[in-house]
Every structure is written in C-alpha cells, then in structure tokens.
C-alpha positions as CSV (number, residue, x, y, z in Angstrom):
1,X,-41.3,6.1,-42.1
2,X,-38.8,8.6,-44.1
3,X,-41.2,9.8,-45.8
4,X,-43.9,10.4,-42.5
5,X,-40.6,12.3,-40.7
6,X,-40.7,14.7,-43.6
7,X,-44.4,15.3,-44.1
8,X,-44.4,15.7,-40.5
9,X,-41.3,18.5,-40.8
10,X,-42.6,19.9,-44.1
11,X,-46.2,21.1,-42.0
12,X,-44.0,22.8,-39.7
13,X,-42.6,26.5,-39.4
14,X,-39.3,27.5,-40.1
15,X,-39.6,28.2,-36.3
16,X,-40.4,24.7,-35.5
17,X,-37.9,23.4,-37.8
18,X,-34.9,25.0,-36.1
19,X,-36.1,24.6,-32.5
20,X,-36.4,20.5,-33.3
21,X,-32.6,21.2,-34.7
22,X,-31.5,23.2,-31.7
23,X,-33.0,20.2,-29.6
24,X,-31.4,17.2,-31.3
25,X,-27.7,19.0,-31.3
26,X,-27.9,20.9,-28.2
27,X,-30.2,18.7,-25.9
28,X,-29.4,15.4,-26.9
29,X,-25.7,14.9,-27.0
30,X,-25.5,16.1,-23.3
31,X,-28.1,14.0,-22.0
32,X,-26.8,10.6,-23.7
33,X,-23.0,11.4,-22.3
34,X,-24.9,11.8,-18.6
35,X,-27.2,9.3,-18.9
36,X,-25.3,6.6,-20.6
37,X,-21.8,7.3,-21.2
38,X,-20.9,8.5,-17.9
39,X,-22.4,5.8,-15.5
40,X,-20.6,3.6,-17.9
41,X,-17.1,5.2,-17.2
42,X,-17.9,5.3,-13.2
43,X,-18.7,1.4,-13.4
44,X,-16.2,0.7,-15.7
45,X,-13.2,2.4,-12.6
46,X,-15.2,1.0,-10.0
47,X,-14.6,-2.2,-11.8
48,X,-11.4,-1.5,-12.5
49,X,-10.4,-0.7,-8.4
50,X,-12.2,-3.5,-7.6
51,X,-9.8,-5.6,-9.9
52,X,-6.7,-3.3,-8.6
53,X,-7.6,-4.8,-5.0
54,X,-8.2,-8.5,-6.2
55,X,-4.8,-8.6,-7.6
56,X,-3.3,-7.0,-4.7
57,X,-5.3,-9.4,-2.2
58,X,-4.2,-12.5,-4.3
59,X,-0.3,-11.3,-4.8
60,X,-0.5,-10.5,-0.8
61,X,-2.1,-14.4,-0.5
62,X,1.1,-15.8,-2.3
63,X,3.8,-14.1,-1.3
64,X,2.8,-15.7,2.6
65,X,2.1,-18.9,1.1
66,X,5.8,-18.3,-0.1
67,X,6.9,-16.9,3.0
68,X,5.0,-20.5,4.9
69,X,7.1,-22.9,2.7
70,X,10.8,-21.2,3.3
71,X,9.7,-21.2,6.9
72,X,8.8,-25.0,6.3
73,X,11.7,-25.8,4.6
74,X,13.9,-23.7,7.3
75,X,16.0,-24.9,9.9
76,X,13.5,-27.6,11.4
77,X,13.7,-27.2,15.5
78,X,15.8,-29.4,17.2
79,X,14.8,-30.7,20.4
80,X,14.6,-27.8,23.2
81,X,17.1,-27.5,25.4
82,X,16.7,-28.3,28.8
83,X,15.6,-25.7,31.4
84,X,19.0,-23.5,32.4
85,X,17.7,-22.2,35.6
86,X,17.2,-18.8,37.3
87,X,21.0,-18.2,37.3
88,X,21.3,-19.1,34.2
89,X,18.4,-16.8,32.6
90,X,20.7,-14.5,35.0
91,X,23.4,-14.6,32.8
92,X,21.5,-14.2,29.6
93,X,20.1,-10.7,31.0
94,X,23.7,-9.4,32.0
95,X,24.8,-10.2,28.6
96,X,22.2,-8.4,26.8
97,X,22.9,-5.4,29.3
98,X,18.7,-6.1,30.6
99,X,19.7,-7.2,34.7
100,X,19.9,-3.5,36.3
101,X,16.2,-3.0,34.7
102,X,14.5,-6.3,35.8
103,X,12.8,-7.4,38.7
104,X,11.7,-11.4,39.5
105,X,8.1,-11.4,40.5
106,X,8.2,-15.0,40.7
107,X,9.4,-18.2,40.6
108,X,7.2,-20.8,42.3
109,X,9.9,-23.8,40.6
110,X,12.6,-24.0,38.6
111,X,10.5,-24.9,35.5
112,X,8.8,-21.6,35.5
113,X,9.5,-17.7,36.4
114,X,7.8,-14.4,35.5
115,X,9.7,-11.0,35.0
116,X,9.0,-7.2,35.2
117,X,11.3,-5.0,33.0
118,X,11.1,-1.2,33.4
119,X,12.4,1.0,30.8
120,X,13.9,-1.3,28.4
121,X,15.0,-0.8,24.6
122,X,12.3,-3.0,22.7
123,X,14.6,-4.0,20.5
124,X,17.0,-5.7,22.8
125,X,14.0,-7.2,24.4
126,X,12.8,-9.0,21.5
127,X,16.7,-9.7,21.0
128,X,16.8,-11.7,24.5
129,X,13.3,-13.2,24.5
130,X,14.8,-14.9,21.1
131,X,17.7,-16.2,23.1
132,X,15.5,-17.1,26.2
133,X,13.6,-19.9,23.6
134,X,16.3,-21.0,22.1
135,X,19.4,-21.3,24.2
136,X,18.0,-21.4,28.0
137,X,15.3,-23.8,27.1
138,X,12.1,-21.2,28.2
139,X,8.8,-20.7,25.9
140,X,7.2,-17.5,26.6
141,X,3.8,-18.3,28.4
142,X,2.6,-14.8,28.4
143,X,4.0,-11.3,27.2
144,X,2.8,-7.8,28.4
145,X,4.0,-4.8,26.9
146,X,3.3,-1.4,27.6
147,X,4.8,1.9,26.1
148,X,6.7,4.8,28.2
149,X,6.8,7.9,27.6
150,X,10.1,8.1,25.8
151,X,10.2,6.3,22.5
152,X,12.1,3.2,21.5
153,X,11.4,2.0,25.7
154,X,9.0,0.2,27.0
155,X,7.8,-2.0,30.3
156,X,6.9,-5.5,29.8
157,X,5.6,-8.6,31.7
158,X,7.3,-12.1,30.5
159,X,5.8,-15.2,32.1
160,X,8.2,-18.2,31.0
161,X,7.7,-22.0,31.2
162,X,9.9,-25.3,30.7
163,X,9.8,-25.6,26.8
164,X,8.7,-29.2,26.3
C-alpha cells in the first residue's frame, strides 16, 4: 500500500506534491477538531450539567427527607385544645396588637368564625395564626391574602373551624 502511495506521489508534480501537503496540514487538522473534537467537548459539558443538576436534584431530595424525619421525630401534637371562643380569639388579637385592624364577618356558632384584616404586618399575622392553632384550639379552614400597596402589609381572609 506504501509502496502504491509513493508511486502514486512520485507521477506527480512538485505542484501537486505540495498542494496534497498544504491540504493534509492546513485542511485536515481543522476539520477533525470541528467535526470530531468539538461536538465531543459540547456533549461531554452537556453531560456534565446534566450531572451538575442530578446531584443537585438528589441533595435537594435528601435534605427534605431529612427535614420529614426531625419533623417526625419533633414534638408529636398533643390533643387540640378545646375551642376558646370569640372573646377569647379577642384577646389573642389584642395581644398581638391585630384588634384595631380586624373586622368579624361571621360567626354562624361558636365552633367557627371568619375574619377580614386590613393593613396588617404579614409577619405578625403568621405570628397569631400560629397561636390561633395552637393555644385557642382553631384550624385555619381557608386563608386569603392579598398585597397592599405598601410592603411588609397585607389584607387577608381567615376562615377558622373547631380543631378536632
């Protein structure tokens, strides 16, 4: 095969000769780094990211597995306490400075009531819907919030129930 390469290259000019050089150091080299060597580097990062985000999905997928047993293993909930009454809810709102922005829609019993708040903090919200569950005996049924215009306030619906 050698020796057909050179008979072959022997019957050509010098011409020839250095064009068929010029080709196979010029030409070549470029076209096997952009037809083989790259694609392989752009799989080989896809790959990579691919892996990045797999990892990241399964770190993510323990840590709430994690997060699932020390909430498990937390304080286990006693039995609810009983219903405290409008007077008492009352009391809760006064004490987490909430009463001058609240309104009762309704109250059809004493096992059930729904609120409108106007311009509350949302964090002392959340602060006295925490208390509401667990020290006047109340599950929230149904929560509506809505943003104001200035941040950090907000309006909100709570429809509460007789925890059972």
């Amino acid at each position: 095969m050698i020796a057909r390469l050179t008979d072959w290259l022997g019957r050509l000019s010098l011409r020839e000769r250095l064009l068929i050089v010029t080709l196979v150091t010029v030409v070549l080299p470029p076209f096997v780094y952009f037809s083989v060597l790259v694609p392989l580097h752009d799989r080989r990062v896809s790959a990579a990211a691919t892996l990045q985000s797999a990892q990241n999905d399964a770190i993510w997928a323990q840590d709430r597995l994690a997060e699932y047993a020390r909430l498990e293993q937390g304080d286990a909930p006693g039995p609810a306490p009983s219903p405290i009454g409008l007077s008492g809810v009352e009391t809760l709102l006064i004490d987490a400075g909430l009463r001058l922005n609240t309104l009762v829609t309704s109250s059809p019993d004493s096992e059930s009531f729904e609120l409108a708040f106007t311009g509350v903090q949302f964090e002392q919200l959340m602060s006295w819907l925490e208390q509401l569950e667990q020290k006047a005996g109340y599950r929230i049924a149904l929560l509506r919030i809505n943003a104001t215009e200035i941040p950090g306030l907000v309006d909100a619906t709570v429809l509460s129930d007789a925890a059972r």
